[in-house]
C-alpha positions as protocol buffer text, in pm:
chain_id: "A"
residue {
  index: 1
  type: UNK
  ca { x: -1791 y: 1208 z: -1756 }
}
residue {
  index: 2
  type: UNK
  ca { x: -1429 y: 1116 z: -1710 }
}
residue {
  index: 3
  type: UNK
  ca { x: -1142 y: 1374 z: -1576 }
}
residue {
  index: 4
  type: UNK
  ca { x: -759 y: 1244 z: -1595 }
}
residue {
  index: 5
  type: UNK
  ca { x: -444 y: 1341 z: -1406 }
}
residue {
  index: 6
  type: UNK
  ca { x: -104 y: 1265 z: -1553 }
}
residue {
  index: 7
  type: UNK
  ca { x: 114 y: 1191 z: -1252 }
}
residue {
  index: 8
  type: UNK
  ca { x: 402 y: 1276 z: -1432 }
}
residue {
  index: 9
  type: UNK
  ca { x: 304 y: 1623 z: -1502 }
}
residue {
  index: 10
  type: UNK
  ca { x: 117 y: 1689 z: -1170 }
}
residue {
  index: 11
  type: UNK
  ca { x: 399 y: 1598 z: -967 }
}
residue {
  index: 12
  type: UNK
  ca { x: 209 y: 1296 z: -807 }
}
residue {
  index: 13
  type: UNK
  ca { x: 522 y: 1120 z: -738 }
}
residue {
  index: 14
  type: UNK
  ca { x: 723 y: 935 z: -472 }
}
residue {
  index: 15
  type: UNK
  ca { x: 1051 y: 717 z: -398 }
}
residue {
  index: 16
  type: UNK
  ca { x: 1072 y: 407 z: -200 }
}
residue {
  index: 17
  type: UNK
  ca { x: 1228 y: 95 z: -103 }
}
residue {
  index: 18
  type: UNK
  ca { x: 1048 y: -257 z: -101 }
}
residue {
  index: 19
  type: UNK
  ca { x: 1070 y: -636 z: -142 }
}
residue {
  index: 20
  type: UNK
  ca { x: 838 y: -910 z: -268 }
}
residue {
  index: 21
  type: UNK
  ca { x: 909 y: -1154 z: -74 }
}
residue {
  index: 22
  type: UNK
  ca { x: 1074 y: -1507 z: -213 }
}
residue {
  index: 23
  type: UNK
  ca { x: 1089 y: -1351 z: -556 }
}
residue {
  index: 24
  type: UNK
  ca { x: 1392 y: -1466 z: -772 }
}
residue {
  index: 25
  type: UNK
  ca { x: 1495 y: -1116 z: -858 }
}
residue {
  index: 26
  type: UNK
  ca { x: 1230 y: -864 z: -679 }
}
residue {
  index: 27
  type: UNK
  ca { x: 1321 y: -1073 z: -378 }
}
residue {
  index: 28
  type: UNK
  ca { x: 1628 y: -863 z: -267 }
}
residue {
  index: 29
  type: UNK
  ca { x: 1586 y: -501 z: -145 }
}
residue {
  index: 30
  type: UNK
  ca { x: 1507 y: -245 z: -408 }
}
residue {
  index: 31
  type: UNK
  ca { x: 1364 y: 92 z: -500 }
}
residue {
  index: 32
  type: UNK
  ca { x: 1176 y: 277 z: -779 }
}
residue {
  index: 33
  type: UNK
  ca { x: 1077 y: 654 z: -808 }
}
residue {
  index: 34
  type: UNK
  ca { x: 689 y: 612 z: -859 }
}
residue {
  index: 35
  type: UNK
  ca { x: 420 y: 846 z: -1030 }
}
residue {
  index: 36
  type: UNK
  ca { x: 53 y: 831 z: -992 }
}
residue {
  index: 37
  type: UNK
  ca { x: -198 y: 855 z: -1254 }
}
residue {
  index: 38
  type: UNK
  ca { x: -564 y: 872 z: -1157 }
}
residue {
  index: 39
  type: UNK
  ca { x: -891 y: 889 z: -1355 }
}
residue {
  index: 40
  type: UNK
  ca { x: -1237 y: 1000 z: -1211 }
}
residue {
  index: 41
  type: UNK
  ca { x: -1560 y: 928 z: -1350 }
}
residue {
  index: 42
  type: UNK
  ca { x: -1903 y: 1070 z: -1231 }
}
residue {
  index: 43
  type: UNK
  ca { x: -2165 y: 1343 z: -1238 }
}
residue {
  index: 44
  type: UNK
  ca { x: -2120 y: 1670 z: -1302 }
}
residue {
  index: 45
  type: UNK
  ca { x: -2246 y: 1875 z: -991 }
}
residue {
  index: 46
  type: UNK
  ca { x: -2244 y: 2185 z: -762 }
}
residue {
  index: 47
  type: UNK
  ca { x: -2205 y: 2570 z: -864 }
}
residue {
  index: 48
  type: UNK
  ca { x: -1928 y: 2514 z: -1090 }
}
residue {
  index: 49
  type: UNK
  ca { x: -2044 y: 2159 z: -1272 }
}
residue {
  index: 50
  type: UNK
  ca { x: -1703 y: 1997 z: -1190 }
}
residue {
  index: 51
  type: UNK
  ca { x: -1674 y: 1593 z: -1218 }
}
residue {
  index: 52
  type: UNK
  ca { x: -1464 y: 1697 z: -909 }
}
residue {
  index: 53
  type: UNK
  ca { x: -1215 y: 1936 z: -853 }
}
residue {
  index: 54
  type: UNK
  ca { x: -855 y: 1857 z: -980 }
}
residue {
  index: 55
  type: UNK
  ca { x: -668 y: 2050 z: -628 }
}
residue {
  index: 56
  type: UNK
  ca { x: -880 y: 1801 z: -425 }
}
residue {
  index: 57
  type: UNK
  ca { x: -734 y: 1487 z: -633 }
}
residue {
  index: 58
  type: UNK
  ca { x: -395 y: 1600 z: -619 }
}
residue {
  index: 59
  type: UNK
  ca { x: -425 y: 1689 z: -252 }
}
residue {
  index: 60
  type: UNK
  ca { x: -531 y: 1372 z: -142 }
}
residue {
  index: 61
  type: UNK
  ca { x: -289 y: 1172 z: -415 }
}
residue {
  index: 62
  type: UNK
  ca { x: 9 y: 1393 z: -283 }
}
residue {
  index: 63
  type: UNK
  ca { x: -86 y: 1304 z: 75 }
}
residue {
  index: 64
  type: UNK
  ca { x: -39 y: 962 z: 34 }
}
residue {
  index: 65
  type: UNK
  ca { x: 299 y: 1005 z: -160 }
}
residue {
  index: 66
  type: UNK
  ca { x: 414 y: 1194 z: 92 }
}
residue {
  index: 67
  type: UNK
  ca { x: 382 y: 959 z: 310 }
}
residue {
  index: 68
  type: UNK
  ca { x: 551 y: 697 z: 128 }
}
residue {
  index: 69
  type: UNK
  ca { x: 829 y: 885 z: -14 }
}
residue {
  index: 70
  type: UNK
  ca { x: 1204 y: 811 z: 109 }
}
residue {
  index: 71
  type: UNK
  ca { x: 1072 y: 521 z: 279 }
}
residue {
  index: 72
  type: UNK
  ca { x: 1092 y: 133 z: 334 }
}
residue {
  index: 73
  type: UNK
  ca { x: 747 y: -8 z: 244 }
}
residue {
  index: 74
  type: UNK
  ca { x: 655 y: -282 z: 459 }
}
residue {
  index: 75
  type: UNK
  ca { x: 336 y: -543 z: 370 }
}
residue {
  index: 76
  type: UNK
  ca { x: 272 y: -646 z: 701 }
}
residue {
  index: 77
  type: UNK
  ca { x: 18 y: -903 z: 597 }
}
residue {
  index: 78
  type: UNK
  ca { x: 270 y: -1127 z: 398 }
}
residue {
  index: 79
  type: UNK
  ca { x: 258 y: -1482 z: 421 }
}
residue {
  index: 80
  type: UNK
  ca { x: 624 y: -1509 z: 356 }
}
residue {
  index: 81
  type: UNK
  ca { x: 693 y: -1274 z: 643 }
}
residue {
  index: 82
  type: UNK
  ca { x: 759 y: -1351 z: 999 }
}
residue {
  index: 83
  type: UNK
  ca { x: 738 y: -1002 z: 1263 }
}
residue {
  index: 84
  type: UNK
  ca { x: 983 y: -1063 z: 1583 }
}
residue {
  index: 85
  type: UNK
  ca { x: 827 y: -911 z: 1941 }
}
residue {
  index: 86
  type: UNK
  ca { x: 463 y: -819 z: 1830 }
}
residue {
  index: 87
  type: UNK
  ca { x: 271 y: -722 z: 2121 }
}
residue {
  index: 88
  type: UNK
  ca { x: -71 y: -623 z: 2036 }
}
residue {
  index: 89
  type: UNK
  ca { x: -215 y: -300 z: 2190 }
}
residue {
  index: 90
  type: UNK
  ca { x: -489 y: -277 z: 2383 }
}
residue {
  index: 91
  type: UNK
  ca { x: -827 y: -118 z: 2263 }
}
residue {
  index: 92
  type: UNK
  ca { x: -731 y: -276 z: 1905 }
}
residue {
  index: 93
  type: UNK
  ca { x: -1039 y: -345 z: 1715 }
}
residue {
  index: 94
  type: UNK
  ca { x: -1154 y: -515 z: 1402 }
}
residue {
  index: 95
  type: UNK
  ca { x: -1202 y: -161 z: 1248 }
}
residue {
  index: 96
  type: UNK
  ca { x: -820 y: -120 z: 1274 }
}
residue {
  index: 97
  type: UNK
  ca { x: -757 y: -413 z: 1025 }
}
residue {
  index: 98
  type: UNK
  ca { x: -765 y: -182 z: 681 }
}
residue {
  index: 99
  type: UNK
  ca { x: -827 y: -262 z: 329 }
}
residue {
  index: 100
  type: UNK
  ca { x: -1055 y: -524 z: 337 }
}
residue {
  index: 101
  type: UNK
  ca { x: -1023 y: -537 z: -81 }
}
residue {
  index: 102
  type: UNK
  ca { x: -713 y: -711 z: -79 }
}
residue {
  index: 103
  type: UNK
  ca { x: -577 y: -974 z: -339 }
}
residue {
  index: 104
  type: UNK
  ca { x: -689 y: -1332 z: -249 }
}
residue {
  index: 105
  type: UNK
  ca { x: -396 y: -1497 z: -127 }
}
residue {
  index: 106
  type: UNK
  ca { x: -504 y: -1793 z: -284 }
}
residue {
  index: 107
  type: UNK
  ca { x: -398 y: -1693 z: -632 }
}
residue {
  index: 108
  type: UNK
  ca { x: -47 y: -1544 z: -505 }
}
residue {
  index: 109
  type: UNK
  ca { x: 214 y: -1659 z: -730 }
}
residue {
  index: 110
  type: UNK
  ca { x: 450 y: -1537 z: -481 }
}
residue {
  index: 111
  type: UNK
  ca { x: 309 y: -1741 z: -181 }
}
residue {
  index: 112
  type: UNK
  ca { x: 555 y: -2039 z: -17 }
}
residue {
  index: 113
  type: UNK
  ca { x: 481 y: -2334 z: 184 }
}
residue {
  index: 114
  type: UNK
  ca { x: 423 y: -2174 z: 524 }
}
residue {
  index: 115
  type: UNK
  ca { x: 479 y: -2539 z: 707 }
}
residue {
  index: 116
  type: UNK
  ca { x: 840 y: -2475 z: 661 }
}
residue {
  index: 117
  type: UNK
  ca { x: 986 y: -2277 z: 975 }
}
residue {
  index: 118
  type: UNK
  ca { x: 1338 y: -2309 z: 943 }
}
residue {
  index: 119
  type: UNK
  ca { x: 1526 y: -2018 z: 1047 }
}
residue {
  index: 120
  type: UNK
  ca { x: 1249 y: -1863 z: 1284 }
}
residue {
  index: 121
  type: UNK
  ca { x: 1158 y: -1909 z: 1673 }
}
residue {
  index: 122
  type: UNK
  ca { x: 897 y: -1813 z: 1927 }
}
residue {
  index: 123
  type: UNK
  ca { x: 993 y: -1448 z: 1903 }
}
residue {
  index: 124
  type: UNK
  ca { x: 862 y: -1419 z: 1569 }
}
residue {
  index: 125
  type: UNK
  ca { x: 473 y: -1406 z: 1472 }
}
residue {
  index: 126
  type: UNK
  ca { x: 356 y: -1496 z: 1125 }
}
residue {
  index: 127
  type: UNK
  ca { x: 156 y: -1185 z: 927 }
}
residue {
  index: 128
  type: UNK
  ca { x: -148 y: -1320 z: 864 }
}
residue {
  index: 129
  type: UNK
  ca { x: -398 y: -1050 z: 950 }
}
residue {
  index: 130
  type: UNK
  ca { x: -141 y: -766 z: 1145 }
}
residue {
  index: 131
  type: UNK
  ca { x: -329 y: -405 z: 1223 }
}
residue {
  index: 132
  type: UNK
  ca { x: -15 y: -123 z: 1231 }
}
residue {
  index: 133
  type: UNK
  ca { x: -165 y: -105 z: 1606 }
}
residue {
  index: 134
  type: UNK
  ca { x: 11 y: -448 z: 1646 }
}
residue {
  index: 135
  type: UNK
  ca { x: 372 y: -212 z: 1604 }
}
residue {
  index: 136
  type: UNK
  ca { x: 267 y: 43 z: 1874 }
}
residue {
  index: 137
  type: UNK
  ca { x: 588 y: 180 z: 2067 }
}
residue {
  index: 138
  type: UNK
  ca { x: 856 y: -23 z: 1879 }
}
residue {
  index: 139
  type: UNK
  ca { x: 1138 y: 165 z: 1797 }
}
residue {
  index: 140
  type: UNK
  ca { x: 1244 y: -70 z: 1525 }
}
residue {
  index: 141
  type: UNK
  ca { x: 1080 y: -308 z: 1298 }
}
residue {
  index: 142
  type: UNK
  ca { x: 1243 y: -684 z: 1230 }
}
residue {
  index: 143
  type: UNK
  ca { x: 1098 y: -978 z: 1057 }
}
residue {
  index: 144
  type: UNK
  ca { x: 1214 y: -1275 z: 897 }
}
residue {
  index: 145
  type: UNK
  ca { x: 1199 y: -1374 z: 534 }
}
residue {
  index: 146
  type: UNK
  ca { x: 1303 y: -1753 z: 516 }
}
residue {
  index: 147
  type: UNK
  ca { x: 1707 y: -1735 z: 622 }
}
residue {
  index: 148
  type: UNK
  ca { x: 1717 y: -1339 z: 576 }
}
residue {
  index: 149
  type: UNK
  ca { x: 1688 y: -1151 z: 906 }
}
residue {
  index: 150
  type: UNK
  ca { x: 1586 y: -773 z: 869 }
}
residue {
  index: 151
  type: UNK
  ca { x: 1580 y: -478 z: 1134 }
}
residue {
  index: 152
  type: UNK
  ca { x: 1481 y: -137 z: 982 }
}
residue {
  index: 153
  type: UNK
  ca { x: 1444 y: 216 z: 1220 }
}
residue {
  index: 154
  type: UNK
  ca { x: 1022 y: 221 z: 1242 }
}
residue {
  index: 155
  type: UNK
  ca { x: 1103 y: 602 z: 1111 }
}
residue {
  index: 156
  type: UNK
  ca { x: 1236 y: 489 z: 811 }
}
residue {
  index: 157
  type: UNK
  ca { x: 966 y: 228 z: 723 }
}
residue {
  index: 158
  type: UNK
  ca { x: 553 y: 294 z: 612 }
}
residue {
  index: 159
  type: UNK
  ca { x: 397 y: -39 z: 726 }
}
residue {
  index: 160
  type: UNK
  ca { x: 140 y: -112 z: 458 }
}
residue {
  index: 161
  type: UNK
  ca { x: -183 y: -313 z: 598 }
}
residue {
  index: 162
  type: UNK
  ca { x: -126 y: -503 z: 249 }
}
residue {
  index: 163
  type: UNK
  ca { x: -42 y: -828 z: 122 }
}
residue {
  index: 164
  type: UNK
  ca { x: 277 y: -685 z: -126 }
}
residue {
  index: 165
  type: UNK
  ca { x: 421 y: -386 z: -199 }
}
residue {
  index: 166
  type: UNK
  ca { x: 398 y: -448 z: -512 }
}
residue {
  index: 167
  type: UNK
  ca { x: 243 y: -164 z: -784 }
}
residue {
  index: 168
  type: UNK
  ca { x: -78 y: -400 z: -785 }
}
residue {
  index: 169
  type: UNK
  ca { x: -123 y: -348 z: -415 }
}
residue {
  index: 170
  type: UNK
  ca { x: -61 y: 20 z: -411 }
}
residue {
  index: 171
  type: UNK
  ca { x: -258 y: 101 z: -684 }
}
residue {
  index: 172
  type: UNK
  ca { x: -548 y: -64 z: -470 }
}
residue {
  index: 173
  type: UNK
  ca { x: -447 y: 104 z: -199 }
}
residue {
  index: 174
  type: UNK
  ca { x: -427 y: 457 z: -355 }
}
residue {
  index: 175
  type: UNK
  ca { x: -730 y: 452 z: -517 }
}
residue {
  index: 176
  type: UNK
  ca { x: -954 y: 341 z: -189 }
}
residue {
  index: 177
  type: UNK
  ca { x: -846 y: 624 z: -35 }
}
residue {
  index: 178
  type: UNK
  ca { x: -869 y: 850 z: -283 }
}
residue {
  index: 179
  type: UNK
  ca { x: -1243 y: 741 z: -361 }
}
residue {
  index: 180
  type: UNK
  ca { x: -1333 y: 784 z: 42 }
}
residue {
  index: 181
  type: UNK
  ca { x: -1197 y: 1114 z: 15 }
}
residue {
  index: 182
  type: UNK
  ca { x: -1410 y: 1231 z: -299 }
}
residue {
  index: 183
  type: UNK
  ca { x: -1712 y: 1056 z: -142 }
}
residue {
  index: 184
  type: UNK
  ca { x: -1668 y: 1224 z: 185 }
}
residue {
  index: 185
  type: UNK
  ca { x: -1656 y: 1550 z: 10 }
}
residue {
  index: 186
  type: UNK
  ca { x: -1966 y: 1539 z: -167 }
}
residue {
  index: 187
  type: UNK
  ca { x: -1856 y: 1451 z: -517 }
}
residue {
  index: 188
  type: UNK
  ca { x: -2085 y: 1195 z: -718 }
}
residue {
  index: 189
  type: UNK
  ca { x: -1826 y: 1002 z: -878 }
}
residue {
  index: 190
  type: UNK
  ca { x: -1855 y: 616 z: -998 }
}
residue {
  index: 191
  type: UNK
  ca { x: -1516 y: 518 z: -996 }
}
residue {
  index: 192
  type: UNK
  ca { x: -1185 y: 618 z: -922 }
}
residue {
  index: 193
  type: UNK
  ca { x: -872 y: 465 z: -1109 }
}
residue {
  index: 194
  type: UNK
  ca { x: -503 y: 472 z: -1040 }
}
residue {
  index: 195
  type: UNK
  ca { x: -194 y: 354 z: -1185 }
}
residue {
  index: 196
  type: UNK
  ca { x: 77 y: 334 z: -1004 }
}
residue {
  index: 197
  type: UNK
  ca { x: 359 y: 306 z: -1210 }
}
residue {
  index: 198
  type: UNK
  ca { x: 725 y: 208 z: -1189 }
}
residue {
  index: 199
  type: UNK
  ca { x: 865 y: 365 z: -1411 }
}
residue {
  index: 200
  type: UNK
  ca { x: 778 y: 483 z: -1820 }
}
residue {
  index: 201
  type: UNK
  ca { x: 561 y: 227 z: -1962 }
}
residue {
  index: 202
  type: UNK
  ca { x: 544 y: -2 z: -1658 }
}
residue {
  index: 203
  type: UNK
  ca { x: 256 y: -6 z: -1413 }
}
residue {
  index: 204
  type: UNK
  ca { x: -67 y: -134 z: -1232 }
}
residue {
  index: 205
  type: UNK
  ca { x: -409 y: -39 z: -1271 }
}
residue {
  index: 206
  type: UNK
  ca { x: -718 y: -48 z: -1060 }
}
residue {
  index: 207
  type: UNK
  ca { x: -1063 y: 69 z: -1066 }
}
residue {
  index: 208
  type: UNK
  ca { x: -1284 y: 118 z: -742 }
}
residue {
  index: 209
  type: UNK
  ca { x: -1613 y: 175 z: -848 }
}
């Protein structure tokens, strides 16, 4: 059985900045107001027979938006983007890299030629595999995107251990939280699916099943 939440109507929204890195026109800093649809399909179960309860979907979902609203949303895994003063923290462990689903880099049609350095010195570490650990006690974050140097207040910035920003990304990222949650809570579901969308008629989809 399949239950549905229209993000629109549920209030699962959120507004935030972001860039995609190298991109002719998404390439410059930008914003959207987001809302999150989600689907869950499973078992019936427990006293009541839910599939799962809707307050627990839109309590985790509203969590995340939260969290991302009125902010800067930084990938800190981008190929394309170069982190100045990263010190990592001791105690780090492998367990701290998240998101292990991510896109294959390999069929990026953003990606660049990372054997070009111009613009960029010692200072500056390439994101390959970054943990948010690696940004412990900064007060600011700055990185380098080709010739653009950018310093944002770490308060007014999520750092995302993802690839993009893009709606592809978050909808990934969404909905493996969202299925931990359910899981964690006892609810026999299959799948979870959320679309993250930028606007009316213009979004990503993805299934974790």
């Amino acid at each position: 059985m399949k239950i549905m939440i229209n993000g629109i109507n549920a209030g699962l929204r959120f507004s935030s900045a972001h860039i995609i890195p190298v991109h002719s026109s998404c390439g410059f800093i930008h914003g959207h107001s987001y809302f999150v649809d989600v689907e869950i399909e499973g078992k019936r179960s427990g006293s009541y027979e839910f599939v799962v309860d809707f307050k627990d979907v839109k309590n985790v979902v509203r969590s995340i938006c939260k969290n991302l609203d009125h902010r800067v949303l930084i990938p800190i895994n981008n190929k394309n983007m170069k982190f100045k003063d990263i010190a990592t923290c001791e105690n780090k462990t492998d367990s701290d890299i998240v998101d292990p689903n991510t896109h294959d880099s390999n069929t990026n049609d953003f990606d660049i030629d990372d054997s070009n350095t111009d613009g960029f010195d010692e200072n500056y570490t390439e994101s390959n595999e970054l943990s948010v650990l690696d940004f412990c006690n900064k007060d600011y974050v700055e990185f380098n995107i080709k010739n653009k140097e950018y310093k944002f207040p770490m308060e007014d910035c999520v750092l995302l251990p993802l690839r993009h920003s893009s709606a592809e990304e978050l909808s990934q990222y969404f909905a493996n939280i969202v299925f931990e949650d359910l899981k964690e809570k006892g609810y026999k579901i299959d799948s979870v699916s959320v679309c993250v969308n930028e606007g009316i008629g213009q979004g990503a989809f993805f299934k974790k099943e």
